[in-house]
C-alpha positions in Angstrom: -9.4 -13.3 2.9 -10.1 -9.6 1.3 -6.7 -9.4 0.2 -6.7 -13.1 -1.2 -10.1 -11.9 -2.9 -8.9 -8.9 -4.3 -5.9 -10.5 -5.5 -7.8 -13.0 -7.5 -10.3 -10.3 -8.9 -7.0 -8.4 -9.5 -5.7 -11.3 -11.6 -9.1 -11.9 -13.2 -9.5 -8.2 -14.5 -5.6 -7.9 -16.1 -6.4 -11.1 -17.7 -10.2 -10.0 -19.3 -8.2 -6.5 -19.9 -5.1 -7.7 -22.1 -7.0 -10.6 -23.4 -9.7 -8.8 -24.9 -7.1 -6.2 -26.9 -5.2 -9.6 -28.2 -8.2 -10.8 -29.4 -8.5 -7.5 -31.3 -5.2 -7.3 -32.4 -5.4 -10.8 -33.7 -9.2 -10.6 -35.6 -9.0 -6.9 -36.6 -6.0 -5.0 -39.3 -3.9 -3.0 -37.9 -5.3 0.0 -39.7 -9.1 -0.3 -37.8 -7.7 -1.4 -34.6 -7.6 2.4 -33.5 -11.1 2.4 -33.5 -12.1 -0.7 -32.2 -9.8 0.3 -29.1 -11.6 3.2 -28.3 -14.8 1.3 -28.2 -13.0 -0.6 -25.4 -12.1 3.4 -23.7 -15.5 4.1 -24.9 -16.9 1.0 -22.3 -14.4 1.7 -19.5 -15.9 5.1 -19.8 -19.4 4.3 -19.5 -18.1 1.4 -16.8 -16.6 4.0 -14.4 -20.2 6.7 -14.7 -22.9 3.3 -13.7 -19.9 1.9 -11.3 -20.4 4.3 -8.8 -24.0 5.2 -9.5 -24.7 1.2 -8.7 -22.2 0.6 -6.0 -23.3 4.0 -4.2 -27.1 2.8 -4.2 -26.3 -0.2 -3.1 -24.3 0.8 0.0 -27.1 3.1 0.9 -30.2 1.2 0.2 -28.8 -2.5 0.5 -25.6 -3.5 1.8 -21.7 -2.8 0.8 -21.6 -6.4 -0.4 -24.3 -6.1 -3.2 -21.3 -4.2 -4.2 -19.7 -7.6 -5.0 -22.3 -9.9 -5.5 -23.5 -7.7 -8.7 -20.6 -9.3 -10.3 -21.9 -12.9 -10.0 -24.4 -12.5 -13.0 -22.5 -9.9 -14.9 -19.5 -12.1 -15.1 -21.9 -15.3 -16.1 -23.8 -13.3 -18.8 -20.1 -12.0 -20.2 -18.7 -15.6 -20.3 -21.7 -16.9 -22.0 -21.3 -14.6 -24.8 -17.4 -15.0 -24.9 -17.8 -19.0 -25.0 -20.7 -18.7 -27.5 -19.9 -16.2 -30.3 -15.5 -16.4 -29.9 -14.3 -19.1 -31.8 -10.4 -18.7 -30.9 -7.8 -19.5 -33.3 -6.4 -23.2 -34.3 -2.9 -23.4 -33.6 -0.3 -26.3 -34.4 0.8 -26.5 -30.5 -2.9 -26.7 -29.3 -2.1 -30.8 -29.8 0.7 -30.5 -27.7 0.3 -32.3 -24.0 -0.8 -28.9 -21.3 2.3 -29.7 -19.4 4.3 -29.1 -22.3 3.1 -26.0 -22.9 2.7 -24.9 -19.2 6.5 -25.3 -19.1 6.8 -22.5 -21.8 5.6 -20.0 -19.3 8.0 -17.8 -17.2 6.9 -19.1 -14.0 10.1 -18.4 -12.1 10.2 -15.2 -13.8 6.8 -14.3 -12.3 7.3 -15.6 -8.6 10.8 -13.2 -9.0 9.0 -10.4 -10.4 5.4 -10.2 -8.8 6.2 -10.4 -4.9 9.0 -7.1 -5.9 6.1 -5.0 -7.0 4.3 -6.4 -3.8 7.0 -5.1 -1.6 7.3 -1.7 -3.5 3.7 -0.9 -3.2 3.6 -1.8 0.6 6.4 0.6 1.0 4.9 3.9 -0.6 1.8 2.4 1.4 3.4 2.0 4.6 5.8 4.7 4.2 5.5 7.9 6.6 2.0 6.4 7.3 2.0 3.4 9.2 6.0 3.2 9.9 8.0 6.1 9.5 10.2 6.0 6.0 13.7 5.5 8.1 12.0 2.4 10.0 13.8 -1.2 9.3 10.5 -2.6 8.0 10.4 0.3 5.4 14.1 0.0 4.0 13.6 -3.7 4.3 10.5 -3.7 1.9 13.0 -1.4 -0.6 15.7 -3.3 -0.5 14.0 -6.5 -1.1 12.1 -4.8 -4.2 15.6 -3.9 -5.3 16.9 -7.4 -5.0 14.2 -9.1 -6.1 14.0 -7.3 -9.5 17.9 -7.4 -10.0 17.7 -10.7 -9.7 14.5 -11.1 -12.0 16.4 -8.8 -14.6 19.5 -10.9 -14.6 16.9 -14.1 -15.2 15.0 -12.3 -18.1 18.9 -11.8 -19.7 19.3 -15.5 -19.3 16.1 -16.4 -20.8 16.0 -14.0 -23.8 13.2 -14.6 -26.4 11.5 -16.9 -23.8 11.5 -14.7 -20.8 8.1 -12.8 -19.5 9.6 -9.6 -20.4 11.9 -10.3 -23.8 14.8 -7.9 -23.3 14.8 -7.2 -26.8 11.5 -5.6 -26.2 13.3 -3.3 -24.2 15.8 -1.9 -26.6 12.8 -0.3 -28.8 12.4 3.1 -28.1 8.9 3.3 -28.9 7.9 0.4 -26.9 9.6 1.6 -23.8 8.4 5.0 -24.1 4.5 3.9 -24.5 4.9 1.6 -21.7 6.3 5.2 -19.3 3.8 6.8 -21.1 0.9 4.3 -20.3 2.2 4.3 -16.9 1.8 7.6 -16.0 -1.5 8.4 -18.0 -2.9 5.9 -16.1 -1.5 6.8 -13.0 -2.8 10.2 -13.3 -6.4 9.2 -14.1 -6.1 6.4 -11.5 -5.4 9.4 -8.4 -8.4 11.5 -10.1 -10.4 8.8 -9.9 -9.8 8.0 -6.4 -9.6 10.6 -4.6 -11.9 13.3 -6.7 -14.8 11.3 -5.4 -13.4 11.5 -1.8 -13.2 15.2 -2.2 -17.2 15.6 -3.5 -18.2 13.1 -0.5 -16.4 15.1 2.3 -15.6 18.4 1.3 -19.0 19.1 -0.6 -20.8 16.2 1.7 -22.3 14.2 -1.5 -23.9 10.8 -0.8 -22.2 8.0 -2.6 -24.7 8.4 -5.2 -24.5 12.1 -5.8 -21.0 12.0 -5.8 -21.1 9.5 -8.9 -23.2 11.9 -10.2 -20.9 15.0 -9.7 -18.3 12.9 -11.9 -20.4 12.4 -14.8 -18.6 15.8 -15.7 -15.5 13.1 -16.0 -16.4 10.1 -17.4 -18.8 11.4 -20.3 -16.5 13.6 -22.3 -13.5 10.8 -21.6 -15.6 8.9 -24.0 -16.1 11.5 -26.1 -12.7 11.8 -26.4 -12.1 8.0 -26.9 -14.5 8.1 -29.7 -13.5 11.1 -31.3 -9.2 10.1 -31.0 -10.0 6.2 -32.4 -11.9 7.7 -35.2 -9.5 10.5 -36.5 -6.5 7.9 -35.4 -8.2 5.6 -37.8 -8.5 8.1 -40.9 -5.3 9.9 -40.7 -3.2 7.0 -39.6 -1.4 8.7 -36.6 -1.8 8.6 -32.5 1.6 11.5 -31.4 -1.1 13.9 -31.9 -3.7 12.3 -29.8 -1.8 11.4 -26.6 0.3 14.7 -26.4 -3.0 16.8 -26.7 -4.1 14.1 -24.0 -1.7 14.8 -21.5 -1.3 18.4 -22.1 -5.1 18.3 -21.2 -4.8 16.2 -18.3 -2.1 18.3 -17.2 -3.7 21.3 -17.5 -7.0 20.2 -15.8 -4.7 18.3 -12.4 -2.8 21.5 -11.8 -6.4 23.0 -11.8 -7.7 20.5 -9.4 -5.2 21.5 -7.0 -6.7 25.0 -6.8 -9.5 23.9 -5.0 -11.0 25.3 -1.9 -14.0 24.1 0.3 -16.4 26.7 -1.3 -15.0 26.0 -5.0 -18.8 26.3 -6.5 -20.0 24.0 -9.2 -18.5 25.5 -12.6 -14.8 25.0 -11.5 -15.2 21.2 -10.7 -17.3 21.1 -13.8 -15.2 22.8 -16.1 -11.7 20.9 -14.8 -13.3 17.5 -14.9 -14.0 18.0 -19.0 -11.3 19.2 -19.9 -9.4 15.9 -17.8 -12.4 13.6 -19.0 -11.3 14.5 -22.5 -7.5 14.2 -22.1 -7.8 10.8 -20.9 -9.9 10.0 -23.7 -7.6 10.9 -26.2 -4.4 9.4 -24.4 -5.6 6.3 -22.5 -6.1 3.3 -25.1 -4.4 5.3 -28.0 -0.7 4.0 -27.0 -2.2 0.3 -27.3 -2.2 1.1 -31.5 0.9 3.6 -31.2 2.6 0.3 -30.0 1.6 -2.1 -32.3 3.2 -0.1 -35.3 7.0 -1.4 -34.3 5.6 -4.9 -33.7 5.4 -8.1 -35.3 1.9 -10.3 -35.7 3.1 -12.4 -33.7 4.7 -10.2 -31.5 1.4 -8.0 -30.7 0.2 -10.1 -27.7 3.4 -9.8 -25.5 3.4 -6.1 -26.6 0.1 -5.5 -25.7 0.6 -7.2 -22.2 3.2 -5.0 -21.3 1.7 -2.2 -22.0 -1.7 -3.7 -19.8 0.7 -4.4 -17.4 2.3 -0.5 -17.5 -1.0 1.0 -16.8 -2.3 -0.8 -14.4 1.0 -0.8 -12.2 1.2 2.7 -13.3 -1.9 3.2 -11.6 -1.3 1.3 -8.1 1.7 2.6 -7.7 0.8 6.3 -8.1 -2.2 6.2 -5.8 -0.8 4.6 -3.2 2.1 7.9 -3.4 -0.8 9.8 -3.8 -2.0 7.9 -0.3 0.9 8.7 1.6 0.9 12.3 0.4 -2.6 12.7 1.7 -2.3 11.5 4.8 0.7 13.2 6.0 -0.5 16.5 4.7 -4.3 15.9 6.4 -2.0 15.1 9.7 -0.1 18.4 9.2 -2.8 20.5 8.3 -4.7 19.4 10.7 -1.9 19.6 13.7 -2.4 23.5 12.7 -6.0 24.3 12.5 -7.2 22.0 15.8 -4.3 20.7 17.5 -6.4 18.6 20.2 -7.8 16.6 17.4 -6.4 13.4 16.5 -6.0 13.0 12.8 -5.4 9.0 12.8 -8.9 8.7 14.9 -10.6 11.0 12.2 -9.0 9.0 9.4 -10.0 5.5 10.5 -13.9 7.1 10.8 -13.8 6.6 6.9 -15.4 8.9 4.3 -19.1 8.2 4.7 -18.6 8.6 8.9 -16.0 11.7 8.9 -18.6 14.9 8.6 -21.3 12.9 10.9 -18.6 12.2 13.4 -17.9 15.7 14.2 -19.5 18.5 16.1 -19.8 21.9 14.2 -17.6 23.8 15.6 -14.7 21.1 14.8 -15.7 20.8 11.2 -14.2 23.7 9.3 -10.9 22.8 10.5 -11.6 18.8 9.8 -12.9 20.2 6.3 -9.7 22.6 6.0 -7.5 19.7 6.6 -9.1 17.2 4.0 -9.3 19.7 1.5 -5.5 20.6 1.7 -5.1 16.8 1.8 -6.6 16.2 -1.4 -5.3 19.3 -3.4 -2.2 17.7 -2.4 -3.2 14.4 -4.1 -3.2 16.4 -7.5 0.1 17.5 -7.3 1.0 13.9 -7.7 -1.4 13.7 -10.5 0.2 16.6 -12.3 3.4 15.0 -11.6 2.3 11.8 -13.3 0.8 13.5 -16.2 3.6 16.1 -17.1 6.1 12.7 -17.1 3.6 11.1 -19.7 4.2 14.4 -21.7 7.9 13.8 -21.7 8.1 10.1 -23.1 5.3 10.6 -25.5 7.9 12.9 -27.0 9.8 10.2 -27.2 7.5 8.3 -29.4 8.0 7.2 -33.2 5.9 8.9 -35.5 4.7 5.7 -37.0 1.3 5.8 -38.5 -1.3 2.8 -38.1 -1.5 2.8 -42.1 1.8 2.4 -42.9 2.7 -1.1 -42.1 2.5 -4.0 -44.6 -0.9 -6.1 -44.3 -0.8 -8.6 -42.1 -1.1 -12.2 -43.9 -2.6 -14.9 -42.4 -3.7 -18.1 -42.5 -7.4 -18.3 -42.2 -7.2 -21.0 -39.6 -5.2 -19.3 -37.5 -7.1 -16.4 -36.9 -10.0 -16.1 -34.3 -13.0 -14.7 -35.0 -16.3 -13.4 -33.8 -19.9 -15.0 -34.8 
């Protein structure tokens, strides 16, 4: 049932993600949309800070599951004021029988292409984890990601303009290169995210709560940075600028991360988390306007899906890597410093239990362990980010003023009262 759940909410979240940038792209020129995105950064940012803060009280004073039933009224206040004030565009198919257009829809596509990335996520997962790498259910769960998305590519071929993924699309350098670029940007935030709290909770033994605070240090100058890169996008017309100085930041500020020790004092973890906070700013949501400069109107929601779809699989895939790296490196480690100790008992106590389950004298070598763990965890993220260095060099230098006005016809175009 938690799987189903999350799966759903997983669904739910890529849909509110990539349909709210297609309403912008559709209601807002091409020229403001720089801005208008970084509001969007500017509201993950400030998501991400009262996220933890929230959930971390609630697990402490309440229960873990407040943690999900806060979303009940949240989600029924946000559809209120999406029904109310969004009128959505008229369209001539909209009279069109909903089987008709249901059939438009890649559906094969998807049931090829969804249960591949499925497979390839439970194998980093899995992998040298919970089954050794060279085990049959391992190889199987590569093989069948292989298959699986040969066959889904030979589909897409078939289908051409109609398929999920136009192979067209693919051709375009700059669309391909923001989509690697998106990938890995969000990959590398996505580890940060993850595990820095981890590292504040067990290393530094942080509540829940303080540990959301600790990462304020993150979150507030990545919407600064938001801000400050969809303004300046928005005046001079161009984004290169914005994501390479991203990523060289967040490259910078990972490699730093990794330098950590257990008695790393307060101005390191400060100083590293705003200089990251800042590179994602600039380089997160930028590549959403970077990409729409090589696409047609009525090209910009399929664009702007793939990229969604980039980051966010960007992200999953890098953390669970990053998951895999941690444990077999906490396993070594910790085979070293206290050999009687087992490692897959210690990680099954969980973060919150791991420092009250252990008697002094075994915690500097528990704490010696995780920490190496988790420095490891940014190698990955300076993996991911010097990769989103390299295809952002790849991008056009296209600027967001340049393109012809879009035209259109009042009635088709939604609109916000």
């Amino acid at each position: 049932m938690f799987i189903v759940s999350r799966a759903v909410a997983g669904a739910g979240g890529a849909g509110i993600v990539s349909g709210i940038m297609t309403i912008v792209a559709h209601i807002i020129p091409l020229e403001k949309r720089p801005a208008y995105f970084a509001l969007g950064g500017a509201t993950f940012g400030m998501a991400t800070i009262s996220g933890p803060l929230i959930g971390g009280a609630l697990t402490e004073k309440a229960s873990w599951r407040w943690c999900f039933y806060i979303n009940l009224p949240i989600g029924a206040v946000a559809a209120f004021v999406f029904i109310a004030f969004f009128h959505p565009p008229i369209r001539p198919n909209e009279a069109r029988p909903i089987m008709e257009r249901v059939k438009k829809l890649d559906l094969i596509g998807a049931a090829l292409f969804l249960p591949s990335i499925v497979m390839l996520l439970l194998a980093l997962q899995w992998g040298g984890n919970t089954y050794p790498w060279h085990s049959t259910r391992i190889i199987g769960l590569f093989c069948g990601f292989g298959g699986l998305l040969a066959v889904f590519t030979v589909w897409q071929l078939y289908l051409g303009d109609k398929a999920m993924i136009p192979p067209e699309f693919l051709t375009r350098r700059t669309i391909v290169a923001t989509c690697l670029t998106s990938m890995c940007v969000f990959g590398s935030t996505f580890v940060i995210v993850y595990y820095l709290p981890e590292w504040f909770q067990v290393v530094k033994g942080a509540s829940p709560i303080k540990s959301g605070v600790m990462n304020i240090a993150l979150f507030v100058p990545q919407i600064i940075g938001s801000i400050i890169a969809g303004t300046m996008i928005t005046k001079l017309g161009y984004c290169n600028p914005w994501i390479l100085t991203g990523v060289v930041f967040s490259s910078i500020a990972t490699g730093l991360y990794s330098t950590f020790k257990v008695n790393t004092g307060h101005a390191a973890w400060i100083g590293y988390q705003v200089l990251n906070g800042l590179g994602i700013g600039f380089s997160m949501e930028t590549p959403l306007s970077l990409v729409q400069t090589v696409l047609k109107p009525e090209e910009a929601s399929v664009g702007i899906s793939l990229v969604t779809f980039s980051q966010f699989i960007g992200g999953s895939i890098f953390v669970a890597i990053a998951q895999t790296v941690f444990t077999n490196r906490f396993v070594s480690q910790l085979a070293k410093d206290a050999p009687t100790m087992d490692p897959q008992a210690l990680l099954q106590l969980g973060t919150a239990a791991l420092r009250k389950s252990t008697t002094p004298e075994e915690l500097p070598a528990i704490l010696h362990a995780f920490n190496s763990g988790i420095t490891y965890t940014f190698y990955v993220a300076v993996s991911a980010s010097s990769c989103a260095f390299l295809a952002a060099s790849l991008l056009e230098w296209n600027s967001v003023k340049a393109k012809t006005p879009e035209k259109k016809a009042p009635e088709s175009v939604g609109k916000v009262a």
